[in-house]
C-alpha positions as a LaTeX table, in Angstrom:
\begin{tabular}{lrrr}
\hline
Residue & $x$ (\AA) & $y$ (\AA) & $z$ (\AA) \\
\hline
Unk1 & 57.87 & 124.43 & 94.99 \\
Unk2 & 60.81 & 126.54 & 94.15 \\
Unk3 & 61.79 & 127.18 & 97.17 \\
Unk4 & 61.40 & 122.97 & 98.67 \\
Unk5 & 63.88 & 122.38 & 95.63 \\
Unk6 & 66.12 & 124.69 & 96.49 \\
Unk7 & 66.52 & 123.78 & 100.41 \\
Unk8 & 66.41 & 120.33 & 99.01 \\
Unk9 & 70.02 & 120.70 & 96.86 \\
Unk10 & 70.96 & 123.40 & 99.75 \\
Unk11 & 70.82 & 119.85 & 101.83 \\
Unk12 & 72.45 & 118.17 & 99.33 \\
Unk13 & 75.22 & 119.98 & 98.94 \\
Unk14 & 75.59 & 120.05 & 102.52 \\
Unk15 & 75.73 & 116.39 & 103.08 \\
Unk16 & 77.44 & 115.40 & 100.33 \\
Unk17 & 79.99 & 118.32 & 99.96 \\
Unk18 & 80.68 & 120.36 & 102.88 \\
Unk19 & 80.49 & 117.87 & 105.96 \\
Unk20 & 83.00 & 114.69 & 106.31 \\
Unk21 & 81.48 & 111.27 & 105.36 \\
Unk22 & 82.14 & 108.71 & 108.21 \\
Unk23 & 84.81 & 106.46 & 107.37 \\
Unk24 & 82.50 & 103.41 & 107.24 \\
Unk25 & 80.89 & 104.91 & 103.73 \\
Unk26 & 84.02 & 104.82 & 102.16 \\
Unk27 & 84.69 & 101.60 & 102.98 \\
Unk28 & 81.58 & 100.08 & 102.26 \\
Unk29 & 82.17 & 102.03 & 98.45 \\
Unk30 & 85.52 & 100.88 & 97.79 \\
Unk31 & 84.44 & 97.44 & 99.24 \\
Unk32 & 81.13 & 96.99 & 97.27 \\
Unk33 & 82.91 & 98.33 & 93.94 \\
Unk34 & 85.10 & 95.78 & 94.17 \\
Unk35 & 83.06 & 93.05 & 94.66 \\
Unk36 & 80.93 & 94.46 & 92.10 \\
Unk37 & 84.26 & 95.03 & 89.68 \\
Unk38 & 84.68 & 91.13 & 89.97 \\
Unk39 & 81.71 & 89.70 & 90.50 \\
Unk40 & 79.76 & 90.86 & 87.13 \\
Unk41 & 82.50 & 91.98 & 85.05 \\
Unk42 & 85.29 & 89.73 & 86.23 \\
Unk43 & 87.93 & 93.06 & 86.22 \\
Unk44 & 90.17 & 93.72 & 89.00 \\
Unk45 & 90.14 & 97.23 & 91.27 \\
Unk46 & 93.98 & 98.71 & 91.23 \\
Unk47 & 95.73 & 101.61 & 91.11 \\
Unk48 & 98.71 & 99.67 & 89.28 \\
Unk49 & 97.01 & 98.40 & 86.39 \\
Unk50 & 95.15 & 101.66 & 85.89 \\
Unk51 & 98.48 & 103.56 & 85.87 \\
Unk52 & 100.22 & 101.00 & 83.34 \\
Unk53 & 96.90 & 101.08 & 80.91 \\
Unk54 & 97.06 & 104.88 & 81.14 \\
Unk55 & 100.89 & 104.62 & 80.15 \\
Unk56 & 100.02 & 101.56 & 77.07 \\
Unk57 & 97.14 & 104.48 & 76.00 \\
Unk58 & 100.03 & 107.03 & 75.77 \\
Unk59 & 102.39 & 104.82 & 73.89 \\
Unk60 & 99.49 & 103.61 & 71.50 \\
Unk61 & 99.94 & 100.24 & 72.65 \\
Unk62 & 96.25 & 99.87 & 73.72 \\
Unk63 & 93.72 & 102.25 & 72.18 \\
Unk64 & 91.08 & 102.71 & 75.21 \\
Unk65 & 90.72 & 100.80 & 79.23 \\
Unk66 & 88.33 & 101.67 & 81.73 \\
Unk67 & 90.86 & 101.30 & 84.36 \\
Unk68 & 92.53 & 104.70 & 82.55 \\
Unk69 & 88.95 & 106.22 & 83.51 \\
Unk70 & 89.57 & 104.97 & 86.66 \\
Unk71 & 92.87 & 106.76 & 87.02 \\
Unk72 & 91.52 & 109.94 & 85.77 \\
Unk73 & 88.69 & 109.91 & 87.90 \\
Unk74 & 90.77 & 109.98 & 91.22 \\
Unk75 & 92.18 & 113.39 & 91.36 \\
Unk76 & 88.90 & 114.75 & 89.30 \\
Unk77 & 87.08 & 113.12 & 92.50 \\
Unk78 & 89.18 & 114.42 & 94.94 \\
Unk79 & 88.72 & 118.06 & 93.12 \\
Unk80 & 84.76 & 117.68 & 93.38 \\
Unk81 & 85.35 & 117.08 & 96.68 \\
Unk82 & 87.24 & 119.98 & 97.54 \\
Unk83 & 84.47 & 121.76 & 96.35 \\
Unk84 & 83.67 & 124.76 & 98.33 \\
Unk85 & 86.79 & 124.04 & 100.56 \\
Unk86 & 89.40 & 125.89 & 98.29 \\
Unk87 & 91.74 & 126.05 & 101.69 \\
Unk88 & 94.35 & 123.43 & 100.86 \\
Unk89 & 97.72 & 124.01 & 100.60 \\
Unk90 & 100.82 & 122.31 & 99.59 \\
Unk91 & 102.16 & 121.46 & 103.06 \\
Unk92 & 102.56 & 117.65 & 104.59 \\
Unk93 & 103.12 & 118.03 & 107.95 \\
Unk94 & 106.10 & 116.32 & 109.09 \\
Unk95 & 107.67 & 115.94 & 105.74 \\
Unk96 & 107.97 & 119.42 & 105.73 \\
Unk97 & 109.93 & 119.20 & 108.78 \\
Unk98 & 112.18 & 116.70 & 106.97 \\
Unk99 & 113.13 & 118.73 & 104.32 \\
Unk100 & 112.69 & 121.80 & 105.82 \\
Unk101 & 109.78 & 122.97 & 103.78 \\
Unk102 & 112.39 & 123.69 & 100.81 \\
Unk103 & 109.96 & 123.04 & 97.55 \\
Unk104 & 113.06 & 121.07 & 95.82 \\
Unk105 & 113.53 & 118.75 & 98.86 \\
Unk106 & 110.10 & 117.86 & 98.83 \\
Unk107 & 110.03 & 117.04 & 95.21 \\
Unk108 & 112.82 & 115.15 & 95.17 \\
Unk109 & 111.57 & 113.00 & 98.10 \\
Unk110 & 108.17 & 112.30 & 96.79 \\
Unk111 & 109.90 & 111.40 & 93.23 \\
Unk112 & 112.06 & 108.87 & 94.44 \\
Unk113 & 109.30 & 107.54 & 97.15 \\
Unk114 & 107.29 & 106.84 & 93.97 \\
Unk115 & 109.82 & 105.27 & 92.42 \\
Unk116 & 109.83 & 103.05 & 95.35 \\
Unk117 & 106.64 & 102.76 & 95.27 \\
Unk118 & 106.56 & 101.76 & 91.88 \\
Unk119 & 108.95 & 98.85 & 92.84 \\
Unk120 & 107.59 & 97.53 & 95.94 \\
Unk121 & 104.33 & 97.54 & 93.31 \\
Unk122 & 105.95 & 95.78 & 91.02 \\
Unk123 & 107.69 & 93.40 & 93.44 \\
Unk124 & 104.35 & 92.76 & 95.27 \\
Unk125 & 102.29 & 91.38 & 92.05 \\
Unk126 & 100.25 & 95.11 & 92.79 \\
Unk127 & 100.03 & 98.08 & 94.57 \\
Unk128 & 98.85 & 98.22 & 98.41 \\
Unk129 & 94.68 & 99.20 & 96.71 \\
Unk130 & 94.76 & 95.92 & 94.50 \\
Unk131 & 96.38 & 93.63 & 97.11 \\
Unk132 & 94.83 & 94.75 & 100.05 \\
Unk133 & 91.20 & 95.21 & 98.30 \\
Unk134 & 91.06 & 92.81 & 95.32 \\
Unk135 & 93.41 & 90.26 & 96.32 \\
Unk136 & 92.15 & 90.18 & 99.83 \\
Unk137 & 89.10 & 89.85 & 99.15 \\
Unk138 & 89.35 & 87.11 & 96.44 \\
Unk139 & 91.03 & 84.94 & 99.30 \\
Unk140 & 94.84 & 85.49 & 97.55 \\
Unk141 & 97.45 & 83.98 & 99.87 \\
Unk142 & 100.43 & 85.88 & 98.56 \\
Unk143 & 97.54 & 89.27 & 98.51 \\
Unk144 & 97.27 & 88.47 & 102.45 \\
Unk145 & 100.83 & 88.06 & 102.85 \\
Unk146 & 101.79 & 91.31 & 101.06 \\
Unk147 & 98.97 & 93.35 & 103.06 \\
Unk148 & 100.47 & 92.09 & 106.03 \\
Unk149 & 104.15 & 93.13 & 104.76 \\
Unk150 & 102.52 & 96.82 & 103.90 \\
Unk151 & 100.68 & 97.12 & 107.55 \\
Unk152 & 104.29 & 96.12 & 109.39 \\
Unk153 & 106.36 & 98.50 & 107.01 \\
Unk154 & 103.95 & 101.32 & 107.37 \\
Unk155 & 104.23 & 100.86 & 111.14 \\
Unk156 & 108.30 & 100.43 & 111.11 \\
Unk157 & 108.58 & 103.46 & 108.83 \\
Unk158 & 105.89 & 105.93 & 110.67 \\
Unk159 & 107.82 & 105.22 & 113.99 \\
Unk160 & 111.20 & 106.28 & 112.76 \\
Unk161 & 110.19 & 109.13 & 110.42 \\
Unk162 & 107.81 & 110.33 & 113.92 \\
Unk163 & 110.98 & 109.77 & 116.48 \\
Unk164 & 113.37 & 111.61 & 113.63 \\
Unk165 & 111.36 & 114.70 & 113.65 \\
Unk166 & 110.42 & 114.79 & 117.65 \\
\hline
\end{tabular}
C-alpha cells in the first residue's frame, strides 16, 4: 500500500510540478476565478487593486484585504512552481541585448517601465489582468477598448524593440 502511495504522489508531482500545463488550464483558472470572484462574492480579479490594498495595509490605512493575499500569493506561486527546476536565472533575452546585460541598465529600465506601467494603470481605470479579465468579461465598454489599446501597443512596441536589436 506503501508503495501505490508513493508512485501515486511520484505521479503527482510529475504532473503537477515537473511537466508544463497546456495553456488552455491556465486560462480556464484565471477565467473561472474570475467569474467565480464576481459572481458569489461580487469582488473584482486585479493586479492594481491588490498592489494599492497591499500599499493602504503598509500605511495602516486598511488593516487586512484579500486582494493583498492575492498579491502575495503570485510570486509564492510562481516559487512552488519552480519547484524542482532551480535553473532560472536573471537574464531576459533581448533586454539584455538592450542594455548590454549591465545589472544597472536593467534595473533602471524595469524601474521606470513600472512606473509606466503604473500610469498607463492608472490612466486605464486598471491594469492589463483587471481590464482584460474582469472588465472584459463583465461586458465593460471602456475594459474592451483599453484591451484593445494594450493588444495594438504590445504589438507596436515588440516590433520596434525586435527590429532595434536584429
Amino acid at each position: 500500500m506503501a508503495s501505490k502511495l508513493g508512485q501515486f504522489f511520484n505521479q503527482l508531482d510529475l504532473t503537477l510540478f515537473a511537466n508544463s500545463w497546456h495553456w488552455l488550464a491556465a486560462g480556464l483558472g484565471i477565467g473561472f476565478t474570475a467569474l467565480a470572484l464576481a459572481w458569489f462574492m461580487g469582488k473584482r480579479l486585479g493586479v492594481t487593486g491588490g498592489f494599492v490594498d497591499a500599499c493602504a495595509l503598509v500605511t495602516g490605512s486598511v488593516s487586512s484585504s484579500w486582494k493583498v493575499w492575492f498579491i502575495v500569493g503570485l510570486p509564492l506561486g510562481g516559487i512552488l512552481a519552480t519547484i524542482g527546476h532551480w535553473n532560472w536565472t536573471l537574464t531576459y533575452g533581448r533586454l539584455d541585448a538592450l542594455t548590454y546585460g549591465n545589472i544597472y541598465i536593467k534595473a533602471i529600465w524595469l524601474f521606470l517601465s513600472g512606473i509606466l506601467i503604473g500610469f498607463g494603470a492608472r490612466w486605464a481605470g486598471g491594469c492589463t489582468s483587471g481590464n482584460s479579465i474582469m472588465g472584459v468579461a463583465l461586458g465593460s465598454k471602456m475594459s474592451i477598448l483599453a484591451t484593445l489599446a494594450f493588444i495594438a501597443a504590445g504589438v507596436i512596441v515588440t516590433n520596434i524593440l525586435f527590429k532595434a536589436v536584429m
